[in-house]
Every structure is written in C-alpha cells, then in structure tokens.
C-alpha positions as a printed NumPy array, in Angstrom:
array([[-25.696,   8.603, -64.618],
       [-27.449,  11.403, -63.826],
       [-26.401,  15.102, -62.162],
       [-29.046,  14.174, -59.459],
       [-27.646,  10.468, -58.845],
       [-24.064,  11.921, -59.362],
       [-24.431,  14.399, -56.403],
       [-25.494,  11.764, -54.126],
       [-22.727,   8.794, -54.382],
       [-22.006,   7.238, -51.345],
       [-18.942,   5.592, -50.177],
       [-20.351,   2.647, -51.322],
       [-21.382,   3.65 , -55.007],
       [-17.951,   5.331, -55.24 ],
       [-16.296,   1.885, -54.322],
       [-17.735,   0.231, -57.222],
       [-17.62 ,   3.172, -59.604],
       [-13.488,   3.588, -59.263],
       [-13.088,   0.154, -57.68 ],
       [-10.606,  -1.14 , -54.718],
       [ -8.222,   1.844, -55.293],
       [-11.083,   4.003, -54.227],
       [-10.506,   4.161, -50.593],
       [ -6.859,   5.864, -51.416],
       [ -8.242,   8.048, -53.914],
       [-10.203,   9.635, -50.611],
       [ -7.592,   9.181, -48.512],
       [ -4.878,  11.77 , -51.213],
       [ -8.137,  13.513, -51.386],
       [ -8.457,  14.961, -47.986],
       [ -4.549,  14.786, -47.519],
       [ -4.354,  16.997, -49.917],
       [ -6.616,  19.348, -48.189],
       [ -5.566,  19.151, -44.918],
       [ -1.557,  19.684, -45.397],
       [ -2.696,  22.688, -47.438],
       [ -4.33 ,  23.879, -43.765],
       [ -1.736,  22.773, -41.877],
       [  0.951,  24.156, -44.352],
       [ -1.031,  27.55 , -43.216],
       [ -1.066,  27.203, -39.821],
       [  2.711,  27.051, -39.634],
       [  4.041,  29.021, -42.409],
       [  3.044,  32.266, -40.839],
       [  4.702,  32.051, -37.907],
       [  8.108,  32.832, -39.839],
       [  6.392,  36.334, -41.214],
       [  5.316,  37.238, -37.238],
       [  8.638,  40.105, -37.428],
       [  7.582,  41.085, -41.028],
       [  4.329,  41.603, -40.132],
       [  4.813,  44.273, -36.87 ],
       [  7.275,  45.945, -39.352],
       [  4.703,  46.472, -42.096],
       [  1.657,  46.997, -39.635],
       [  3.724,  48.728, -36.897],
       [  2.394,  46.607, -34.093],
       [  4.064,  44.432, -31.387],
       [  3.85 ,  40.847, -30.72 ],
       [  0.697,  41.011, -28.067],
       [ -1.477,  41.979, -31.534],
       [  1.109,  40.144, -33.916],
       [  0.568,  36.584, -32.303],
       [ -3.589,  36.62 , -33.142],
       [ -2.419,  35.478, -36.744],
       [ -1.773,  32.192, -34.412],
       [ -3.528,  32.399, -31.929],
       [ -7.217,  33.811, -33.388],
       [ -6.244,  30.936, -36.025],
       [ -6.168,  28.21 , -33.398],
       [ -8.938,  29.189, -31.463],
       [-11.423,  29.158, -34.781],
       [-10.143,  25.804, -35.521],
       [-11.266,  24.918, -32.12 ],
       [-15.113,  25.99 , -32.318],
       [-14.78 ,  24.612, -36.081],
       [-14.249,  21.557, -34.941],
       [-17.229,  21.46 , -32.59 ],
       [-19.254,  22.375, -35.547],
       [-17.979,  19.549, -37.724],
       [-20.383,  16.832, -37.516],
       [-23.312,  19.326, -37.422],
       [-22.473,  20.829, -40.543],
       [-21.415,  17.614, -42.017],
       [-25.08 ,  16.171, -41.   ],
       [-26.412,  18.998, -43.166],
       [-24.392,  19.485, -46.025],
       [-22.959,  15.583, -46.769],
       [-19.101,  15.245, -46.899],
       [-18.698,  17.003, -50.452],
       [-19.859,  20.027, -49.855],
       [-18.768,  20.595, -46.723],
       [-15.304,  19.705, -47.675],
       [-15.325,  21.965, -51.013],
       [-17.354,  24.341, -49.289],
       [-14.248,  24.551, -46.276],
       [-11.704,  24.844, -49.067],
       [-13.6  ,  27.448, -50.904],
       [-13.675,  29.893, -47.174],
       [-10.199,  28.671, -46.56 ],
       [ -9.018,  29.717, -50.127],
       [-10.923,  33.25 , -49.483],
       [ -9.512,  33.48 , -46.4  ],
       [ -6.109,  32.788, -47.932],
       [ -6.738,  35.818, -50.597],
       [ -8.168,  37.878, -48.418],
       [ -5.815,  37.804, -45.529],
       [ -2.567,  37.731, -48.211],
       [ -4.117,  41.521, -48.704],
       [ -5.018,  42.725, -46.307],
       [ -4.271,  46.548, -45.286],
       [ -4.435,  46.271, -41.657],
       [ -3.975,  43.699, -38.883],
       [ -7.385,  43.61 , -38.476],
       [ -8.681,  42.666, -40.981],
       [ -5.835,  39.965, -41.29 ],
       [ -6.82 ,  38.498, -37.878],
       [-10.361,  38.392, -39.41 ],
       [ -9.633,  36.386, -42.314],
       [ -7.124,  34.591, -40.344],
       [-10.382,  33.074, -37.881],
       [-12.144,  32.445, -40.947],
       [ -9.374,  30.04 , -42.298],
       [ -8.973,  28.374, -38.556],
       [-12.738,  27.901, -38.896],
       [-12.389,  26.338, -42.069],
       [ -9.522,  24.379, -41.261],
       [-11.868,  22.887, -38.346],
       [-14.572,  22.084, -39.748],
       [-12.103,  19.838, -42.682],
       [ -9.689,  17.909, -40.198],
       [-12.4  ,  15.829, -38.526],
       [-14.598,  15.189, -41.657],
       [-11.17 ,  13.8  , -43.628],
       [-10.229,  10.963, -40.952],
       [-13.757,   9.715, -40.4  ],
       [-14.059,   9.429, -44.175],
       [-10.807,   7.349, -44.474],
       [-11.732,   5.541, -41.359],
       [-14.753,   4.203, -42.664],
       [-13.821,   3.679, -45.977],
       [-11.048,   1.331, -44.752],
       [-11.726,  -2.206, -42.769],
       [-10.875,  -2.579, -39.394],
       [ -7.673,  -4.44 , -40.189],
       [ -6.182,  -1.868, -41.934],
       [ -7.771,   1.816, -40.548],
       [ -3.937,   1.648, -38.598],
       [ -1.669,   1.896, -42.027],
       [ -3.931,   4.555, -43.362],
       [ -4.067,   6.637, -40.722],
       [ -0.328,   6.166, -40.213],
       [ -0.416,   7.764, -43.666],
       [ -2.479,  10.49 , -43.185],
       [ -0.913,  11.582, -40.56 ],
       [  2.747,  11.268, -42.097],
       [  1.19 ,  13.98 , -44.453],
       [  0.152,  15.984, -41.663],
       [  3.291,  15.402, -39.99 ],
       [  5.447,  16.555, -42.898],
       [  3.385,  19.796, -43.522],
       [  4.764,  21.926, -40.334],
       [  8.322,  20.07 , -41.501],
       [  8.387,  22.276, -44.745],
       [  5.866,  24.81 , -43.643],
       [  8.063,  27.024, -42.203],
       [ 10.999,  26.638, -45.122],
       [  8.515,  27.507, -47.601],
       [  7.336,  31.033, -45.557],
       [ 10.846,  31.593, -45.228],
       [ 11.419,  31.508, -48.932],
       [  8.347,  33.545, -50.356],
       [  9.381,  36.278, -47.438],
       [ 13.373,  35.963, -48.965],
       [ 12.152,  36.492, -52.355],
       [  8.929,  38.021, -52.637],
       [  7.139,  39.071, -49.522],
       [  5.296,  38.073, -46.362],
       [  2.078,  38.526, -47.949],
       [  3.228,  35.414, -50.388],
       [  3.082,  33.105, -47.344],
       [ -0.888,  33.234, -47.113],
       [ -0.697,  31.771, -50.984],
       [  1.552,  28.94 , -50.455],
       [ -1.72 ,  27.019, -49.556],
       [ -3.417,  27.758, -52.312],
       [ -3.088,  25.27 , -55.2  ],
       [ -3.098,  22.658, -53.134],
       [ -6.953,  24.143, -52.21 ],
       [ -7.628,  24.144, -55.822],
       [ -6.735,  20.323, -56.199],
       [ -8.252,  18.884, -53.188],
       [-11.357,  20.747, -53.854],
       [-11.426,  19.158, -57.696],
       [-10.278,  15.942, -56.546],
       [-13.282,  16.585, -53.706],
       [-16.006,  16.943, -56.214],
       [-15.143,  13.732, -57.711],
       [-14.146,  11.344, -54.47 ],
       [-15.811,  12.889, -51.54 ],
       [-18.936,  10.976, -50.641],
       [-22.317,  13.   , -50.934],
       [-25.959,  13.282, -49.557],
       [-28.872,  15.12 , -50.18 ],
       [-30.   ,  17.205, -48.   ],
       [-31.973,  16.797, -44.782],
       [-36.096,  17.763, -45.078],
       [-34.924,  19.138, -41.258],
       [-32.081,  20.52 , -40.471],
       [-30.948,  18.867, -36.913],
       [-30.91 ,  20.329, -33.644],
       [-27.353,  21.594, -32.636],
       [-26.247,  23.125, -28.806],
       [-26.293,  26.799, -30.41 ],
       [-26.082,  27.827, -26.622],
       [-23.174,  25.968, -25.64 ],
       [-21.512,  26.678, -28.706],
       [-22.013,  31.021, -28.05 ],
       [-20.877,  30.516, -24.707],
       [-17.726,  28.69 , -25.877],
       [-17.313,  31.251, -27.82 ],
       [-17.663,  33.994, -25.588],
       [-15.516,  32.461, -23.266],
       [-12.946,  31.904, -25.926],
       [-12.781,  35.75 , -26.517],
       [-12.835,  37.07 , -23.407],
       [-10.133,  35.542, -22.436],
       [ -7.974,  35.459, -25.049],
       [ -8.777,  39.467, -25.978],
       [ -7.914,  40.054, -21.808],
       [ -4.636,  38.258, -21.715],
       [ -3.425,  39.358, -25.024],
       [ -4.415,  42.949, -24.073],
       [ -3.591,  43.117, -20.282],
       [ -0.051,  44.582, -20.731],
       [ -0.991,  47.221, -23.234],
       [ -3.79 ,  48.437, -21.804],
       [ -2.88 ,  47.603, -17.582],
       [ -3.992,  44.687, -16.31 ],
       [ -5.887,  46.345, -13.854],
       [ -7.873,  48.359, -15.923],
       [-11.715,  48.318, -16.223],
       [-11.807,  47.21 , -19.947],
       [ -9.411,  44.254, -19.339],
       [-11.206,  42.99 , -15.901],
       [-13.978,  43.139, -17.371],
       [-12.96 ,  40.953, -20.414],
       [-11.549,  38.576, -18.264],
       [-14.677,  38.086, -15.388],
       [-17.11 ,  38.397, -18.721],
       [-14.495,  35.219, -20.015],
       [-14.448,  33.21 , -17.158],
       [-18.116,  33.242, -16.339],
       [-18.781,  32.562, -19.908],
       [-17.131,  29.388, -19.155],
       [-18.398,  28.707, -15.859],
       [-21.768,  29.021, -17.612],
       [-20.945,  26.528, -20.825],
       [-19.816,  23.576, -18.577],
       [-22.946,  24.526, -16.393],
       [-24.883,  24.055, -19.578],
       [-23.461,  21.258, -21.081],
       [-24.193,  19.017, -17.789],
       [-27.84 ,  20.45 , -18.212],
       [-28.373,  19.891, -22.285],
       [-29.099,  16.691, -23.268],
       [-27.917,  17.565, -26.845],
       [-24.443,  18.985, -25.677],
       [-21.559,  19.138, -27.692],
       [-19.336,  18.122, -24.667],
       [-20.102,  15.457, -22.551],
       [-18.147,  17.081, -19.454],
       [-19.287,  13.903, -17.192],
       [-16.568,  12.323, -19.225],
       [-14.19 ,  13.551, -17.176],
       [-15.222,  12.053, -14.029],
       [-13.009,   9.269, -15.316],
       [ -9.905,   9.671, -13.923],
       [ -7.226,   8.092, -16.729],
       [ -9.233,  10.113, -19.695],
       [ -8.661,  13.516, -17.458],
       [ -5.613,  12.811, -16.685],
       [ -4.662,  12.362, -20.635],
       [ -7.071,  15.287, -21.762],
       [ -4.513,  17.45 , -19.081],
       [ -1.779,  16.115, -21.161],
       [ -3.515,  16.9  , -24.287],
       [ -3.96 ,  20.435, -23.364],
       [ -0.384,  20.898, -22.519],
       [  0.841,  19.33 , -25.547],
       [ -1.222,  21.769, -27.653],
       [ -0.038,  24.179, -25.534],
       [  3.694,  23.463, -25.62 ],
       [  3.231,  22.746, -29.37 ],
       [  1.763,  25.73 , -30.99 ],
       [  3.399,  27.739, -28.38 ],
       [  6.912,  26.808, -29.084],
       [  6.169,  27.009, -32.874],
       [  5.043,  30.525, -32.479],
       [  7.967,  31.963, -30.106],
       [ 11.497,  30.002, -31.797],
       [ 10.842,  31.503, -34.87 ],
       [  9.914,  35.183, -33.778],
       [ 12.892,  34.843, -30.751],
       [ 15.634,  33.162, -33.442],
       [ 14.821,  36.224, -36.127],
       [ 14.539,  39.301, -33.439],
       [ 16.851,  38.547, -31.039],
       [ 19.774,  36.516, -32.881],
       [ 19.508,  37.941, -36.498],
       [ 18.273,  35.055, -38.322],
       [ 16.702,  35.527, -41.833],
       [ 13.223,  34.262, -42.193],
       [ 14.62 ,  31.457, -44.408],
       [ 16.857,  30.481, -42.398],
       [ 14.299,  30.561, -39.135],
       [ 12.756,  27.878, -41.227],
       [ 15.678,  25.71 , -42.442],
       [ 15.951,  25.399, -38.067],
       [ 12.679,  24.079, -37.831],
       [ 12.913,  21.732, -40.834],
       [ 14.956,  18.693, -39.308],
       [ 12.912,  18.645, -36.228],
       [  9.574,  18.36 , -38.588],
       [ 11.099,  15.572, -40.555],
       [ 12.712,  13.527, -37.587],
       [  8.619,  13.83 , -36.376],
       [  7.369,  12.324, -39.899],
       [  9.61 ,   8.723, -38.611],
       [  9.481,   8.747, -35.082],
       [  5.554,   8.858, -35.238],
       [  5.633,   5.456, -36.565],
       [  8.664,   4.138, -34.156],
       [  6.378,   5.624, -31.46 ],
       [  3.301,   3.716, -32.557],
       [  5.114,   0.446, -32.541],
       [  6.814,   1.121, -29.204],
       [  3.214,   2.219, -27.607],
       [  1.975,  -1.406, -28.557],
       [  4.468,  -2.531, -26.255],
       [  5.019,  -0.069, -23.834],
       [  2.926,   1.084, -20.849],
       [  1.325,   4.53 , -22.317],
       [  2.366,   6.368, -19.046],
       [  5.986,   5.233, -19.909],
       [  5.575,   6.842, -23.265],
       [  4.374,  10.034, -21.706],
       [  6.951,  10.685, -19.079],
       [  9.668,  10.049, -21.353],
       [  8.536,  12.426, -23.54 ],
       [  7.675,  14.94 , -21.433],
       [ 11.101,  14.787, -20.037],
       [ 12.518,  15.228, -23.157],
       [ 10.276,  17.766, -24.29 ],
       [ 11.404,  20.121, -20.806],
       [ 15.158,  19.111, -21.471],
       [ 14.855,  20.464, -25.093],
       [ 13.456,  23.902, -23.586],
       [ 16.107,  24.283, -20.645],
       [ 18.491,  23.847, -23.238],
       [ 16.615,  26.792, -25.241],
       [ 17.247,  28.969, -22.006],
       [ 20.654,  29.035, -22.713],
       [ 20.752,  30.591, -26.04 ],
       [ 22.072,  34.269, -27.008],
       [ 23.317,  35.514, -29.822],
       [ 26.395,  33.517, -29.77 ],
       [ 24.162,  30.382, -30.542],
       [ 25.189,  28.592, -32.933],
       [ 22.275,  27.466, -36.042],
       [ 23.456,  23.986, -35.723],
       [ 23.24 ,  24.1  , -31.377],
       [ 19.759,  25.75 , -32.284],
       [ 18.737,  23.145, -34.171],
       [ 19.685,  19.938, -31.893],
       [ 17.697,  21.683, -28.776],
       [ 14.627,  22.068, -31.478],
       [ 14.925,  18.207, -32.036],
       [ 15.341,  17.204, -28.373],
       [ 11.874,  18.774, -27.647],
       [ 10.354,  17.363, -30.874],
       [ 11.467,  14.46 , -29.945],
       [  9.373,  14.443, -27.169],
       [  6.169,  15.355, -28.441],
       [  6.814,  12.588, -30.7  ],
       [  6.813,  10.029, -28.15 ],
       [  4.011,  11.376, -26.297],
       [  1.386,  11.662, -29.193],
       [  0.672,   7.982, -30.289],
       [  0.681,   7.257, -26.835],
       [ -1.679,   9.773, -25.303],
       [ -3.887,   8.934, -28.494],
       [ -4.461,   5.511, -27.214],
       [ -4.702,   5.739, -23.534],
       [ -7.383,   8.557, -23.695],
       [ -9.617,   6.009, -25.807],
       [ -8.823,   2.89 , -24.009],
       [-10.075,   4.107, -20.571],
       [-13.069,   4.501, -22.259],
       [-16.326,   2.343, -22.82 ],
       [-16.711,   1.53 , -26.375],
       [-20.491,   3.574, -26.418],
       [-17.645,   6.534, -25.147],
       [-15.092,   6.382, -27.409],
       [-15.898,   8.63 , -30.633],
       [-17.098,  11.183, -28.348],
       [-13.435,  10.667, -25.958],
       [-11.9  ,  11.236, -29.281],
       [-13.748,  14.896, -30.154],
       [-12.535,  15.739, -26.485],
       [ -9.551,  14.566, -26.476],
       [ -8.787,  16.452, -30.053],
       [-10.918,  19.545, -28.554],
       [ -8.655,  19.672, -25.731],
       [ -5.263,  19.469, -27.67 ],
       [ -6.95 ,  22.388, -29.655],
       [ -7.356,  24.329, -27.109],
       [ -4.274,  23.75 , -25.466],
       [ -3.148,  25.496, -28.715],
       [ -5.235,  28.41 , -28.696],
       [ -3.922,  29.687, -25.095],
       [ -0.67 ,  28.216, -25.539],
       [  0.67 ,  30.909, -27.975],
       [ -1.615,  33.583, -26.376],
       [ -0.255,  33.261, -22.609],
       [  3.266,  32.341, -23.721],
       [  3.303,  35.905, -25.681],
       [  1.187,  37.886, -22.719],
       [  3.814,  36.526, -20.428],
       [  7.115,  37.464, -22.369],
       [  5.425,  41.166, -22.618],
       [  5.05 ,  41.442, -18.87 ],
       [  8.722,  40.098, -18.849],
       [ 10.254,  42.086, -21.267],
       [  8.875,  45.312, -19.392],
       [ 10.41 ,  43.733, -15.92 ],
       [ 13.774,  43.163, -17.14 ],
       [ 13.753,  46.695, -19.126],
       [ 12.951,  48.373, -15.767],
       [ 15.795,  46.489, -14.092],
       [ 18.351,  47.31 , -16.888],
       [ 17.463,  50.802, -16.505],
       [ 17.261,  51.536, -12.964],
       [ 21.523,  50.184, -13.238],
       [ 22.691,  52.642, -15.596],
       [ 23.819,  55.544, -13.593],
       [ 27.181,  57.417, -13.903],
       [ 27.867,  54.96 , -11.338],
       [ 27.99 ,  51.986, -13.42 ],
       [ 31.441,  52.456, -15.321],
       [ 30.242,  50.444, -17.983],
       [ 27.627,  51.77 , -18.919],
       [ 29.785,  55.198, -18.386],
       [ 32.452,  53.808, -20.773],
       [ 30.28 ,  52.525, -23.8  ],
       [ 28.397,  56.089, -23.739],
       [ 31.928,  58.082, -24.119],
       [ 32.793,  54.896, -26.589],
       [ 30.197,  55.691, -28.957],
       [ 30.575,  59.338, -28.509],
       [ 33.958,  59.257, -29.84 ],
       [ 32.666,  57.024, -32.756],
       [ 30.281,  59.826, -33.845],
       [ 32.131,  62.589, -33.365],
       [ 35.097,  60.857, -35.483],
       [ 32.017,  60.457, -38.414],
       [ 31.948,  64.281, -38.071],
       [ 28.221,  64.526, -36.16 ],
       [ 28.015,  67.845, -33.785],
       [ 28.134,  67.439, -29.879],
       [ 24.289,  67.296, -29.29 ],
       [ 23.622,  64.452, -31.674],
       [ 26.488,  62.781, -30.419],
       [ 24.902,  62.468, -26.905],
       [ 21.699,  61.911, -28.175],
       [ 22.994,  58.821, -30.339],
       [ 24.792,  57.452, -27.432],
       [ 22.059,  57.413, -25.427],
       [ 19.918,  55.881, -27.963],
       [ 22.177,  53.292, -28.662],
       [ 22.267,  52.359, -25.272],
       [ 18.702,  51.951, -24.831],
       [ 18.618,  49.957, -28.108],
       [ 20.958,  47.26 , -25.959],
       [ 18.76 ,  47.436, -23.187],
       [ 15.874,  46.596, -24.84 ],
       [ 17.635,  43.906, -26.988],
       [ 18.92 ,  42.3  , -23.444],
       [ 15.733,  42.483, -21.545],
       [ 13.696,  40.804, -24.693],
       [ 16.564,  37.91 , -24.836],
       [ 16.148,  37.718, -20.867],
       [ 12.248,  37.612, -21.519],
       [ 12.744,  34.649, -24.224],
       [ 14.783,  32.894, -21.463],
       [ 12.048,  33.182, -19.238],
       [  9.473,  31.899, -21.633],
       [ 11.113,  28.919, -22.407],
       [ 11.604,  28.373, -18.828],
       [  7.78 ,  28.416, -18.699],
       [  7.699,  25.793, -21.261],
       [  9.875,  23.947, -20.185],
       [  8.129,  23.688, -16.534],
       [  4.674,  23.052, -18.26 ],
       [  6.325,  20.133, -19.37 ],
       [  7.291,  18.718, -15.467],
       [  3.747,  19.719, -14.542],
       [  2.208,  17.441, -16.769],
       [  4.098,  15.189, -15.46 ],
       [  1.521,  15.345, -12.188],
       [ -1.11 ,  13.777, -14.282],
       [  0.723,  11.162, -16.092],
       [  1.968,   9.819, -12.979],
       [ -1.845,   9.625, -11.784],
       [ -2.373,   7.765, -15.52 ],
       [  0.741,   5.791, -14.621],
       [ -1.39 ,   4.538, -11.112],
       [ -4.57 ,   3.895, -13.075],
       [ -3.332,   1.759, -15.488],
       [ -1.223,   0.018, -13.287],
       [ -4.391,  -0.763, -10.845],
       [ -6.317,  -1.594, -14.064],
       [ -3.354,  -4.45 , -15.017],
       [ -3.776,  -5.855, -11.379],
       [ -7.449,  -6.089, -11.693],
       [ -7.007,  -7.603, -14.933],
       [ -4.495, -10.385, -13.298],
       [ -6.989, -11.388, -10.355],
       [ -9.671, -11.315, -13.064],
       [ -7.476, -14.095, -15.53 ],
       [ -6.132, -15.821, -11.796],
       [-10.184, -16.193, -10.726],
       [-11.01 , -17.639, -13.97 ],
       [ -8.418, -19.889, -13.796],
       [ -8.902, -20.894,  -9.978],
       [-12.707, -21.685, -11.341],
       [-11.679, -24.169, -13.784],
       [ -9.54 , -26.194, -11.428]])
C-alpha cells in the first residue's frame, strides 16, 4: 500500500486491515491518550504547596495551574469537531499529544509561574481538543449493541487516572521534585501517539477549510478571562479597584454578548435555545455544579490536608487514592441502578451524599485522623458517583433524537465549565476568608486576653532558656503568635470552603427536584398515551 493510501485509512479499511480486534485496538489507543491527560490534570494538584514555595506566590496565582488548565480544556473542546473536520482523526490526535507533550516539557521547566500557567492552557487546550475526538471514534467503531461495554471501559480508564494521579505526584515530589509531576504523562504521550499513527482513522484534507463561529468562540473566550483573571485577582489587588471592575464588567458583557450571538449565528457552536427545555437545564445546572464541586474539591483537600494538617505530598495522595478506586466500581453499579431507577432519584441521593461528605470535611483540624480523612473523601465520591451515569442519561433523553449529539457537547461543555470556576471561586473565596478570620483573631489578642498573655511569656521563657537576648525574645514571641493566627484563620477559612461545597451540593438539589417533576409528568403522559391506545382497541 502506498504512503498516500496509508495516510487516508478509514475506520472501515482499518477494520479489514487488523480485522475484528480493530475496534479495541482504537479504543487502548485513545485510552491511552486520554488517562495520560487526565493523569495531568490531577497530579498537580498535590505540588500546589511546592509550587508557592519555589515561586513565592499564594494560592489566588497558585490555583491557575488548575484552573487556567480547565478553562483551556473548555474552549478546546468547542474547537474539537472543527479541527477534527480539518485535520482527520490522526492528526489531530498526534498533533494534541505532540502540544500536550510540549506543554508537559515546557511547563516541567519553567522559571516562573507564568510561564507555567502558559504552558499549563496549552496542555488544557490539548487535552480538549483529544477527549471528544477519542469517544466518537470508539462510538462509531462499535455497533449499537455494544457502544455501552466500551464506553463502560473507557471510562473505567478515565476513572482510574485521578485514582492514581495524585499517588504518583506525591511520589515524584517525595523523591525527586515537583517539576517531575508534569513528566509523569509523558510516555504514555509517546505510546498513544505511535499507537495513533497506526489505529487512528485518517482523511485528506478539505479543498476548503469549513466555516467555524470564530466570533462566538473570542467572546467565550473573553468572557472566560475576564472573569476568571477578576475573581482570582479581586483580593490581591481590592475588589473595588478600577483594574478588577473593569475585568469583571469587560467579563460579564463578554458573555452577555456570546449568548446574544449564538441565538443570532446560524453556525453557532452553542445552540442556547436548547435550554428552553426545562429537564436538559435543569441537568446542565447539575452538570455545572458537579464540575464545580469536582475539580474544586480536588484542588482544595490536597492543598488544605498538606498546609494546614502537615501531610506529605505522598501521603495527600495515598488519601485521595481509595476514593478514586471505589469511583472505578461504583460507575458501573451506578449504570445498572440508573436503568432501573428514576434519574432524579439517582441525583438527589447523590447530591446528598456528596454535601454529607463535605459537612463532615468541616470538622477536620489537625487532630484528624488520615484514616477519618479518608472515609469523608469517599462519602462525597460516593456521591458524584451516583450522580454521573445518571445525569448522563437524563440530559440526552429529554432530548429529540436530531438534539442529542449537540445536548451531549453542552452537557460536557457545561460540566467543563463548572470546573473552570469551581476551583477559581472556591480559592477567591477562602482568600477573602482567610483575611476575615485573621482580622478577627487579631483584634482579640490584647493584654486582656490571658491567653494570649500566657503563651507570649511561655515562649519567652523558652527562648531565653536557649540563651537568645531580651529583644529577640519578644520579637520571637510575637512572631510565633502570629504564625498561630494565621494557621487558625486559614483552617477556619478551609471550614468555610467546604461549607460552600457542601451547600452547592443542597442547591442543586433545586433543579433536580424540578427534573424530578418533569419526568414524573412525562411518565403520566406516557400512561394516558399506552391507556388511550388501549381504550382504542377495545
């Protein structure tokens, strides 16, 4: 065959070239790829304290490795199928992994958090444009019959990725450093793009390249970083300052103006008339607050479990791990059970348990126990597990069938986003905390507070029995005594953050009762529809 014909196989040719076992050559193909992405998006979140050390920065510029990661993915994503309708399948997927690899390198070396946000957004770009080209190649190379088992596989991989992710940034940070976590992905980049060039399907290229909402896409974008930039920058800079409104009213209008546009375009990425369906908005709310309670709660246990109660960044992941793997087997329980359960049912339940697991995380100091730490991690895993197949399938079946690929892009679009802001207002609103509950702390200690009077002449004694003169002795006392301060208003600030998550939860709870009413009304039509028929053939 020749290098022409060879560049242009299509699923088709590529079935009968490596016969029947084709379609899960594919499938390891893009699993491959993808848990090397997803292995990225969750391994750095155990190098967030190593990073502020080496950079000297604090967690409202930390968290862009996250958040700047998530919010990439999300325009990637919206790319996808443009960029696939160019380039064919194989070289959009090698080409992905080739940026993501770069972006890997790149970012592992960086010399300043800049530049490792930058190459951070090029990765979450990457990542975006891969994820949605993968499962429509394994969902078309598969019959109908059996599209469910593979992409109960694929997403077992997925699943088990974040399980191991964070264990395996934990170790390279133990033993090497935290620049080693940005090459974990790598050689699984290398094999998925070799496997790629040999299983991916190809086409040539288009004599026009086809039209795409560049519009709609800029102001997506704009919206995406004014917003983002403004919350994550409102306590350093004062909310009320001129840079920071203006970030946020040059944000919001950007948005104002892309759904605007996209109910004008007839080529828009986002159908936004979508939503006037009541049971797909109600599950695309849900979606956005389980992207949001997701990546939010990935970001903040690690960072609050290693700052606040002295965890290693190994062990910080060796916490997460059970919760990941319990996920890799309840998806599949909660697949079954969603095939006989009313979706709503689903939701609720695991929204409850998703809140429980966070009011439990309220309660934790430095007295904690790893083990206690680890069962309120599972309880609110747990949940998410239970709402996911669920929320999956009721956001499709409200849909016509002409509606449902494009309900799926917005469903997954909305999840994404959920993500971006999640870890971005979760972290704005612990720094606005942590400065509240500092001020309080201070404004008690006066020689009036015989506590606070008796720890200073405590650690006086201390230093002056290590031989330090007078003036360094108060000095040291006093510093000590704002280190505790600070250390108690951050754990008070993590309190209040989980509390936050925990009552995102219950709100979403609003909309899955109003999915809950929807589906039950659509069951009773569907009983006087079966009781007519019958009546008519008495």
């Amino acid at each position: 065959m020749t290098s022409d014909s060879a560049s242009f196989d299509s699923p088709q040719v590529l079935s009968e070239r490596y016969g029947p076992n084709y379609r899960w050559f594919v499938t390891i193909t893009g699993m491959v790829g993808v848990v090397s992405m997803v292995l990225a998006m969750t391994t750095v979140n155990v190098a967030v304290p190593d990073v502020m050390g080496a950079f000297g920065i604090g967690q409202d510029q930390a968290q862009w490795m996250s958040s700047a990661y998530a919010a990439a993915m999300t325009a990637g994503m919206l790319m996808n199928a443009w960029i696939t309708g160019v380039l064919g399948e194989r070289r959009t997927f090698v080409g992905a992994l080739i940026f993501f690899s770069a972006g890997a390198l790149f970012g592992g070396a960086a010399p300043t958090e800049d530049v490792l946000i930058i190459f951070r957004t090029v990765q979450g770009f990457s990542a975006g444009v891969a994820q949605p080209l993968v499962m429509a190649i394994i969902f078309s190379v598969f019959p109908p019959e059996r599209r469910g088992m593979a992409m109960g596989v694929f997403g077992l991989g997925v699943v088990f990725a974040p399980a191991i992710g964070p264990t395996l940034g934990g170790m390279m940070i133990e033993y090497f450093s935290w620049r080693y976590v940005f090459y974990i992905s790598l050689p699984f980049c290398a094999l998925a793009a070799v496997l790629g060039l040999f299983f991916m399907p190809s086409r040539p290229l288009p004599r026009q390249i086809p039209p795409f909402d560049w519009l709609g896409f800029a102001l997506l974008c704009a919206a995406l970083l004014g917003l983002m930039t403004g919350i994550a920058d409102g306590q350093r800079e004062g909310w009320a300052s001129d840079t920071i409104v203006l970030r946020l009213a040059a944000g919001g209008l950007a948005a104002v103006g892309f759904i605007l546009w996209e109910l004008h375009t007839p080529k828009a990425m986002i159908d936004i008339r979508i939503f006037a369906n009541i049971e797909f908005a109600a599950a695309a709310m849900i979606a956005f607050v389980f992207g949001f309670g997701m990546n939010g709660s990935t970001y903040v246990i690690p960072v609050f479990v290693q700052t606040n109660i002295g965890f290693t960044p190994l062990l910080a992941g060796l916490m997460m791990m059970p919760a990941g793997i319990m996920l890799a087997f309840i998806f599949p329980l909660a697949g079954r059970l969603a095939d006989v359960i009313p979706a709503s049912t689903m939701i609720i339940t695991g929204l409850v348990l998703f809140s429980t697991g966070f009011a439990f995380m309220c309660t934790a100091d430095v007295d904690t126990t790893f083990w206690t730490l680890v069962g309120m991690v599972m309880v609110s895993r747990l949940g998410l597990g239970f709402i996911n197949p669920s929320l999956n399938a009721s956001s499709l079946k409200a849909l016509p069938a002409d509606k449902v690929r494009q309900g799926a892009g917005i469903a997954n679009f909305m999840r994404q986003l959920g993500g971006a802001f999640g870890t971005n207002l979760l972290v704005a609103f612990f720094e606005v905390r942590t400065q509240f509950h500092a001020e309080a702390l201070t404004a008690t200690q006066d020689w009036g507070n015989f506590t606070t009077q008796r720890l200073v002449v405590l650690v006086e004694q201390l230093m002056q029995r290590a031989g330090l003169p007078l003036q360094q002795q108060k000095a040291g006392s006093y510093e000590y005594l704002g280190q505790m301060l600070h250390v108690k208003a951050e754990m008070l600030a993590f309190s209040d953050t989980f509390i936050v998550i925990a009552v995102a939860g219950l709100v979403a709870m609003i909309p899955a009762a109003l999915l809950s009413r929807s589906q039950r009304r659509a069951r009773g039509f569907s009983m006087l529809g079966k009781l007519a028929r019958l009546g008519g053939r008495s």
